[in-house]
PDB file of N, CA, C and O in Angstrom:
ATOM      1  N   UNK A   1       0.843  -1.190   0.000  1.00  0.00           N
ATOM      2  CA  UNK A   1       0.000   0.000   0.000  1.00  0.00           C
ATOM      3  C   UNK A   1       0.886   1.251   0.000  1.00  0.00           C
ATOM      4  O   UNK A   1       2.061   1.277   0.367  1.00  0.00           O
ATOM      5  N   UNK A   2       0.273   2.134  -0.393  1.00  0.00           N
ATOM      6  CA  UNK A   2       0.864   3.252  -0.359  1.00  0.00           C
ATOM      7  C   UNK A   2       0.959   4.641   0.819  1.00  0.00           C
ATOM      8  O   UNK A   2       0.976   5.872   0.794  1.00  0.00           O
ATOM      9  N   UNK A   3       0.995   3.708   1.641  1.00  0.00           N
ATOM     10  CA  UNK A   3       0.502   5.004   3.093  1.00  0.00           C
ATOM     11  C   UNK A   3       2.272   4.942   3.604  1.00  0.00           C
ATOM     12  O   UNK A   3       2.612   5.903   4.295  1.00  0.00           O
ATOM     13  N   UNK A   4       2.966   4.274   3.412  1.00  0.00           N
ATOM     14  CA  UNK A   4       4.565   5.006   3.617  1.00  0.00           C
ATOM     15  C   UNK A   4       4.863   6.112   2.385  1.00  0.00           C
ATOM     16  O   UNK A   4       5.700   6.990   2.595  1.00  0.00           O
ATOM     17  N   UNK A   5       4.198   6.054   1.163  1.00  0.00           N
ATOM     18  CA  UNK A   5       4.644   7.234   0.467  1.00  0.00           C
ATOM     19  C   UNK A   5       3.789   8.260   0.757  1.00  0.00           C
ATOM     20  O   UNK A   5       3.966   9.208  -0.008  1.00  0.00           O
ATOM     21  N   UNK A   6       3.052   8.411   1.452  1.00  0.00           N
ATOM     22  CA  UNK A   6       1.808   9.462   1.755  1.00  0.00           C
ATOM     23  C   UNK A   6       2.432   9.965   3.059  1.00  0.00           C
ATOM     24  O   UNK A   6       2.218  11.160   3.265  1.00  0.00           O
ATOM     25  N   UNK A   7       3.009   9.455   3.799  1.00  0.00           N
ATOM     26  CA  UNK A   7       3.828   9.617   5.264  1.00  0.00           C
ATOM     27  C   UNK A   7       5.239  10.580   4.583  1.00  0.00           C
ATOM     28  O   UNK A   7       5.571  11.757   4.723  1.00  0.00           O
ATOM     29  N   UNK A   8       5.745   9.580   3.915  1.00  0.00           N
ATOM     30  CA  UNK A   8       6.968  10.509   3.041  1.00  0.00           C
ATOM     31  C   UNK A   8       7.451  11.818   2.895  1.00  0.00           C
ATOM     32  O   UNK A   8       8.431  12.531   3.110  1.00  0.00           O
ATOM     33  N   UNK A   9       5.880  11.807   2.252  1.00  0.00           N
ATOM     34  CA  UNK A   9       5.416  13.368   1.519  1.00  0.00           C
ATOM     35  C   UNK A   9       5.035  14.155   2.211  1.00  0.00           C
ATOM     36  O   UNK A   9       5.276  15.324   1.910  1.00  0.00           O
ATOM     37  N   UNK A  10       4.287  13.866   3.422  1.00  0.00           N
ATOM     38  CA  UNK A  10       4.136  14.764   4.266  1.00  0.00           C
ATOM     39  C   UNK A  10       5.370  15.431   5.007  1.00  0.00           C
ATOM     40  O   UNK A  10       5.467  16.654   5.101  1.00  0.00           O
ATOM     41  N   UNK A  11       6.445  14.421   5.604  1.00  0.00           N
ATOM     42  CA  UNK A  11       7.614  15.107   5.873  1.00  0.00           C
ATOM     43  C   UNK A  11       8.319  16.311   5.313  1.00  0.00           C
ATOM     44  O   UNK A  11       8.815  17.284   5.880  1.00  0.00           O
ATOM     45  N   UNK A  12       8.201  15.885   3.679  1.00  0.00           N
ATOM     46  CA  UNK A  12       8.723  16.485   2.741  1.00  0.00           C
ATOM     47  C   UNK A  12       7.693  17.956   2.933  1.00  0.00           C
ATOM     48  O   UNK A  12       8.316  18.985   3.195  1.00  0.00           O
ATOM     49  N   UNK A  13       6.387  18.047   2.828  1.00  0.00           N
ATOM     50  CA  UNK A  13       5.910  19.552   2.703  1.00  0.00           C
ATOM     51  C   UNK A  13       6.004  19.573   4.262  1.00  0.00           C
ATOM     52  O   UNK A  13       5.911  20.783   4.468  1.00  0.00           O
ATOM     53  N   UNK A  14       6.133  18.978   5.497  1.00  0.00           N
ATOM     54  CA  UNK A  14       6.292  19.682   6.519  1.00  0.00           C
ATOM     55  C   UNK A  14       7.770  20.681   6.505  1.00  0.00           C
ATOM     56  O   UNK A  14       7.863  21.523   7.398  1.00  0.00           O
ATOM     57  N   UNK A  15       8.795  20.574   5.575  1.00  0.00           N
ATOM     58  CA  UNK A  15       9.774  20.561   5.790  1.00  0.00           C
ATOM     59  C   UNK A  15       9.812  22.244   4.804  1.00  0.00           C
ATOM     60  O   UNK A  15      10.135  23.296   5.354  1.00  0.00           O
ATOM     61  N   UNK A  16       9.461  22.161   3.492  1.00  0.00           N
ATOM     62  CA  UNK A  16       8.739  23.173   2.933  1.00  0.00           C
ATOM     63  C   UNK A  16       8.173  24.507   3.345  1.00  0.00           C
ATOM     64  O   UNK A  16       8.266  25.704   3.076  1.00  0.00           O
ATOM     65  N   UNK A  17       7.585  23.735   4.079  1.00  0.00           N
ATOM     66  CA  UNK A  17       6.409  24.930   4.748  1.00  0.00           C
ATOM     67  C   UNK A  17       7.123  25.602   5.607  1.00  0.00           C
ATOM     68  O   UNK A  17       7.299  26.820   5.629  1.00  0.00           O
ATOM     69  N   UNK A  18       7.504  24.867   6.264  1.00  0.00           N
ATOM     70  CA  UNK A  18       8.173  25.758   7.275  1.00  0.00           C
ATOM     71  C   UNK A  18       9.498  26.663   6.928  1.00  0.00           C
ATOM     72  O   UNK A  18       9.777  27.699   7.530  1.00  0.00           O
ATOM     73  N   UNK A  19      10.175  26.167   5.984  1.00  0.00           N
ATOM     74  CA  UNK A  19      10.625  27.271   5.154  1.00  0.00           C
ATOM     75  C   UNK A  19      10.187  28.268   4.492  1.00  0.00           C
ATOM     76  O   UNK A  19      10.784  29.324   4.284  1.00  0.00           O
ATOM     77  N   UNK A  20       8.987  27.924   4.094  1.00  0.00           N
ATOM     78  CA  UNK A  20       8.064  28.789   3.331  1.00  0.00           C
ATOM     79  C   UNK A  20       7.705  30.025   4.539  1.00  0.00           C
ATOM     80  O   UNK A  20       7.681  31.244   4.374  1.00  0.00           O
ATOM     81  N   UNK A  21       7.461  29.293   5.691  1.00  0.00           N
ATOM     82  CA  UNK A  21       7.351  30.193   6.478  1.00  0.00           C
ATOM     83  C   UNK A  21       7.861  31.290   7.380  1.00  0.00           C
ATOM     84  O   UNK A  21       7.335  32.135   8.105  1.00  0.00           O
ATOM     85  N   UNK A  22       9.292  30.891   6.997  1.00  0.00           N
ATOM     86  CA  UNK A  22      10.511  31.815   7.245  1.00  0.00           C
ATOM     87  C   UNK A  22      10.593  32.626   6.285  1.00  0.00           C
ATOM     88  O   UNK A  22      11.629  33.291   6.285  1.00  0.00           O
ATOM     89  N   UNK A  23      10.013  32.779   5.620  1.00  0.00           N
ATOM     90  CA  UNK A  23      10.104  33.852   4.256  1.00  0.00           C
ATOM     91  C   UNK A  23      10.749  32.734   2.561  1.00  0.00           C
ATOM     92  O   UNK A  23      10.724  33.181   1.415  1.00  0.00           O
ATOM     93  N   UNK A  24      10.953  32.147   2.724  1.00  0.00           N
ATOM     94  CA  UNK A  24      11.873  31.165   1.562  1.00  0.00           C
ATOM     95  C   UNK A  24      10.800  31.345   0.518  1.00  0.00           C
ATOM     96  O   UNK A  24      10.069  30.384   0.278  1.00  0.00           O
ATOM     97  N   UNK A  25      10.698  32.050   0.118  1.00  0.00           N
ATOM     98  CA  UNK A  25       9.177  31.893  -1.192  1.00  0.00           C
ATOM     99  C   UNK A  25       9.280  30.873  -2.227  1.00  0.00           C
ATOM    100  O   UNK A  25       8.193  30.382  -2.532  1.00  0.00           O
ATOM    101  N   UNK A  26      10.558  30.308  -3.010  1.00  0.00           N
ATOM    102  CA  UNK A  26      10.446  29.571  -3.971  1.00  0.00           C
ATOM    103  C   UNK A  26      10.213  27.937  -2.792  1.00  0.00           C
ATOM    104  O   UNK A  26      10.490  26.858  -3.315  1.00  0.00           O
ATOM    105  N   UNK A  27       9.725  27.943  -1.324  1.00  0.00           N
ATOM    106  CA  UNK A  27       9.978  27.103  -0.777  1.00  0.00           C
ATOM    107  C   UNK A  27       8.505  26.742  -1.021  1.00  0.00           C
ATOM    108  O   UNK A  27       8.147  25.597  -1.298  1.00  0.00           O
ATOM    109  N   UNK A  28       7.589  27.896  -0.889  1.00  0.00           N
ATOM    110  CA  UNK A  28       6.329  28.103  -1.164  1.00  0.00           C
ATOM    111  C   UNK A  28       6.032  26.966  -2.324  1.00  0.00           C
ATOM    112  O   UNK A  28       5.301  26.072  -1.898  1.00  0.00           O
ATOM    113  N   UNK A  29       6.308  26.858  -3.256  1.00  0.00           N
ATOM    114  CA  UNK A  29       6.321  26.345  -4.881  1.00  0.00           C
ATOM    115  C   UNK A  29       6.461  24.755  -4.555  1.00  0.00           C
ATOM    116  O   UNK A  29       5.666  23.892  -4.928  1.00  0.00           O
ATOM    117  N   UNK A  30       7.205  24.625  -4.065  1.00  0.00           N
ATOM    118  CA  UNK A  30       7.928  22.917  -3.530  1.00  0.00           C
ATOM    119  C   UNK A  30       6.295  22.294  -2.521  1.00  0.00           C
ATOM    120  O   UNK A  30       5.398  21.503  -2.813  1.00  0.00           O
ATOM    121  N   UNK A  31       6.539  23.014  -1.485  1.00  0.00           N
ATOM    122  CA  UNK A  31       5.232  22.906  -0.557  1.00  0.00           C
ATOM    123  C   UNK A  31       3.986  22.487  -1.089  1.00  0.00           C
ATOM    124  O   UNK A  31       3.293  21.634  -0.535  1.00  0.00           O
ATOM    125  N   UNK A  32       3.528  23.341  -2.668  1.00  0.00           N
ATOM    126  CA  UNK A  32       2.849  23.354  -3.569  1.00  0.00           C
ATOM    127  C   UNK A  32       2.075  21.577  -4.119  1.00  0.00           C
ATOM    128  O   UNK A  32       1.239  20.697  -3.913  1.00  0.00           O
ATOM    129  N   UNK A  33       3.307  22.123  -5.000  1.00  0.00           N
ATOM    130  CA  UNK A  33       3.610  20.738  -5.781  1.00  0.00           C
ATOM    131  C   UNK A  33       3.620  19.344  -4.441  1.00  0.00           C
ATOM    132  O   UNK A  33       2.908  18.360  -4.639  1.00  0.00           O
ATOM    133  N   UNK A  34       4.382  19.424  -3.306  1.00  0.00           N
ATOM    134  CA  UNK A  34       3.850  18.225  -2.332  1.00  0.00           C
ATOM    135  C   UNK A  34       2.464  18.314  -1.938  1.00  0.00           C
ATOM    136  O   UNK A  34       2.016  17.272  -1.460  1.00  0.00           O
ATOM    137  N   UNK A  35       1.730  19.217  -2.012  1.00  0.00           N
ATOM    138  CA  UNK A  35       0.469  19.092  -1.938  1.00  0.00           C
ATOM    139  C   UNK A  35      -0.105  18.169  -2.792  1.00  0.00           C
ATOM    140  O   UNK A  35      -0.915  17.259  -2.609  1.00  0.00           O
ATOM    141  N   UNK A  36       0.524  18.621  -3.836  1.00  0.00           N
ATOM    142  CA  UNK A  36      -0.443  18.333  -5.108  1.00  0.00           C
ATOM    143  C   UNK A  36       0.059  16.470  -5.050  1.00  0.00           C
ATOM    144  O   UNK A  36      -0.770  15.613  -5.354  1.00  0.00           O
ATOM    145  N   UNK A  37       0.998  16.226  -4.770  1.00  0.00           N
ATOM    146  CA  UNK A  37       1.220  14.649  -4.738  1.00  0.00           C
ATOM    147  C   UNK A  37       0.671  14.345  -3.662  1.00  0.00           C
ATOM    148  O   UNK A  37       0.031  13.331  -3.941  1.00  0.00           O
ATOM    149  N   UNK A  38       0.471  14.638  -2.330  1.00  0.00           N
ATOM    150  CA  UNK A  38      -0.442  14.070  -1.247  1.00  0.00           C
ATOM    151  C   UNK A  38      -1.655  14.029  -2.351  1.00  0.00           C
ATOM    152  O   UNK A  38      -2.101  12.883  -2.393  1.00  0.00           O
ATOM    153  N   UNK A  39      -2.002  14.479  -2.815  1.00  0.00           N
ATOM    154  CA  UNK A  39      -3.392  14.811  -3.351  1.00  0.00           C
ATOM    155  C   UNK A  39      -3.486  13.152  -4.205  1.00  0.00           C
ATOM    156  O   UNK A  39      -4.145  12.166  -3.874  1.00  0.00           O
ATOM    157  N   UNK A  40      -2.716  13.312  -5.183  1.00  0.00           N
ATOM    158  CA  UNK A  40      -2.603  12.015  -5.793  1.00  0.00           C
ATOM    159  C   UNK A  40      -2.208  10.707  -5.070  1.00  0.00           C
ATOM    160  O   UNK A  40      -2.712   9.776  -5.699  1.00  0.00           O
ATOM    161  N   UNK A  41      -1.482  10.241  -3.959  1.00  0.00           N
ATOM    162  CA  UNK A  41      -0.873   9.442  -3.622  1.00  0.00           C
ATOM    163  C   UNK A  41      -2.401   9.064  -2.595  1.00  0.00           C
ATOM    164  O   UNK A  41      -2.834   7.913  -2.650  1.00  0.00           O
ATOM    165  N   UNK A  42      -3.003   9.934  -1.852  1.00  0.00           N
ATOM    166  CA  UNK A  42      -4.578   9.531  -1.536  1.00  0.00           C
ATOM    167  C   UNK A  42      -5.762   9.257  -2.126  1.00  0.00           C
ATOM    168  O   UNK A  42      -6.773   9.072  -1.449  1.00  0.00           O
ATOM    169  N   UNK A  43      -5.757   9.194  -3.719  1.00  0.00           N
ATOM    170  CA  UNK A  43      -6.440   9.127  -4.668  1.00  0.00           C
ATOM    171  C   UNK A  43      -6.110   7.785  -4.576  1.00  0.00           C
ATOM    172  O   UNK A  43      -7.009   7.021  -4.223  1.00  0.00           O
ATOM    173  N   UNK A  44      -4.313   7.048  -4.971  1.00  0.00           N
ATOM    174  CA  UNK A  44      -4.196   5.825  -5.443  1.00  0.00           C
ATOM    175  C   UNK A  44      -4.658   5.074  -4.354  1.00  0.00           C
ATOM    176  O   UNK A  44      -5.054   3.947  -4.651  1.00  0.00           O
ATOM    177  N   UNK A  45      -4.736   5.501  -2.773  1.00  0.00           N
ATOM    178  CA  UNK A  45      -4.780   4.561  -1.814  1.00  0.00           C
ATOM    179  C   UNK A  45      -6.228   4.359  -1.132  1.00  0.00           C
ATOM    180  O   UNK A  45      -6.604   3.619  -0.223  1.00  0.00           O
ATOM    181  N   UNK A  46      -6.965   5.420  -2.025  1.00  0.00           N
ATOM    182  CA  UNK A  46      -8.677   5.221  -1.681  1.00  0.00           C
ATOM    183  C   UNK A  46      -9.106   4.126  -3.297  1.00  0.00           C
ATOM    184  O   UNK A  46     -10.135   3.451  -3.275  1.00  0.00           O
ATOM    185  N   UNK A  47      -8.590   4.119  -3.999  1.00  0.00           N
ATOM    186  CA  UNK A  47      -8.940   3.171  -5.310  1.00  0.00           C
ATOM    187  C   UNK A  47      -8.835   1.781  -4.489  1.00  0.00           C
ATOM    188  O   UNK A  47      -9.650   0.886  -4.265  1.00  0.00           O
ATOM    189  N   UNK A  48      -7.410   1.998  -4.120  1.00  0.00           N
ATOM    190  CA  UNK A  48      -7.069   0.294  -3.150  1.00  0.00           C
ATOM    191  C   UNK A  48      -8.043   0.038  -2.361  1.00  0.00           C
ATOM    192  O   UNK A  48      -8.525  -1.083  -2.522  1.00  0.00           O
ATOM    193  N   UNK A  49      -8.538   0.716  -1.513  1.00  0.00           N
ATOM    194  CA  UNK A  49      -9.343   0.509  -0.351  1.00  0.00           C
ATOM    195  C   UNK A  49     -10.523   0.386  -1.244  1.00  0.00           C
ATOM    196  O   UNK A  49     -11.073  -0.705  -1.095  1.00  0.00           O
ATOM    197  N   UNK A  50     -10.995   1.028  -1.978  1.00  0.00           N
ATOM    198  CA  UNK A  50     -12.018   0.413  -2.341  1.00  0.00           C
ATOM    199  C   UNK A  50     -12.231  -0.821  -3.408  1.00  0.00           C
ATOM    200  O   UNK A  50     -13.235  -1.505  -3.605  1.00  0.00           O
ATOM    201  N   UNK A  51     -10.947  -0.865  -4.022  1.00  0.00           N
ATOM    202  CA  UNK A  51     -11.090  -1.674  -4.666  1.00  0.00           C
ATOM    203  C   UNK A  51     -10.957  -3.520  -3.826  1.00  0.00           C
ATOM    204  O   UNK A  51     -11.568  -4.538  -4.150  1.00  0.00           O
ATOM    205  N   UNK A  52     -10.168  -3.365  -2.976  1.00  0.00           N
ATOM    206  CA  UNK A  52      -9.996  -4.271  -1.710  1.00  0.00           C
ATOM    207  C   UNK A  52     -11.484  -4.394  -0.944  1.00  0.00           C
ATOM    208  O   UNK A  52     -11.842  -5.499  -0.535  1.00  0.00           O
ATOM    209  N   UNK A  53     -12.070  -3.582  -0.822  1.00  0.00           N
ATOM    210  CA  UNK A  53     -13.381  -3.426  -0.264  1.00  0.00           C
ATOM    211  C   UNK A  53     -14.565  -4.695  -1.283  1.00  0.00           C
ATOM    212  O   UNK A  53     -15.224  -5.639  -0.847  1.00  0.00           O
ATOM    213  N   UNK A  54     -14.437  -4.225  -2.570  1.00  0.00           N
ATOM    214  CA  UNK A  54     -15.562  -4.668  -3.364  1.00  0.00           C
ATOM    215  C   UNK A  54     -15.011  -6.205  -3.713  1.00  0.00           C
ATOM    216  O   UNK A  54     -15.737  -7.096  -4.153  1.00  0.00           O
ATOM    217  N   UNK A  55     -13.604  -6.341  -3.436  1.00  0.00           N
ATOM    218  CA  UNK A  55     -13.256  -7.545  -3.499  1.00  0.00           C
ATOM    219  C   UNK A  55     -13.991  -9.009  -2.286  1.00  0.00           C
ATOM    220  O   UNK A  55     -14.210 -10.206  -2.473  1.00  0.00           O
ATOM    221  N   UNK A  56     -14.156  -8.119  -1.136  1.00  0.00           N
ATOM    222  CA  UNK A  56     -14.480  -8.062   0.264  1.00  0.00           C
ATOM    223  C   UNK A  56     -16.244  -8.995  -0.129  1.00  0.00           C
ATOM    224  O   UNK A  56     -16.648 -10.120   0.167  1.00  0.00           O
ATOM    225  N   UNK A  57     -16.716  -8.128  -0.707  1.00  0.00           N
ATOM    226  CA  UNK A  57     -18.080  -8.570  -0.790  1.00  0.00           C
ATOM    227  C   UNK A  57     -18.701  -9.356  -1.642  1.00  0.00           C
ATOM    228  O   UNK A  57     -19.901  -9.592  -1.502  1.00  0.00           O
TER     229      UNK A  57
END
C-alpha cells in the first residue's frame, strides 16, 4: 500500500512549509507541488481501499 509514500510526503511539505514560512518563497512552490502529490498518492490509496473493499463482498 501506499501510506509510507503518503507519510513521506508529508515530511517532505512539513519541511517546505516551514521554510516557506521563514520567508523562503520559492519554498512556497515545492510545498505546492507536495500538496499536489499528497493529493494524488490519496487518490491511489482510496482506489485500493475500495477496490480491496468490493473484493471483500
Amino acid at each position: 500500500m501506499s501510506l509510507q509514500k503518503l507519510l513521506d510526503e508529508l515530511e517532505v511539505l512539513k519541511g517546505e512549509y516551514e521554510k516557506f514560512e521563514h520567508g523562503n518563497k520559492s519554498a512556497g512552490t515545492r510545498a505546492r507541488k507536495s500538496l499536489q502529490n499528497i493529493k494524488k498518492i490519496a487518490q491511489e490509496i482510496r482506489i485500493q481501499i475500495q477496490e480491496a473493499k468490493a473484493k471483500a463482498e
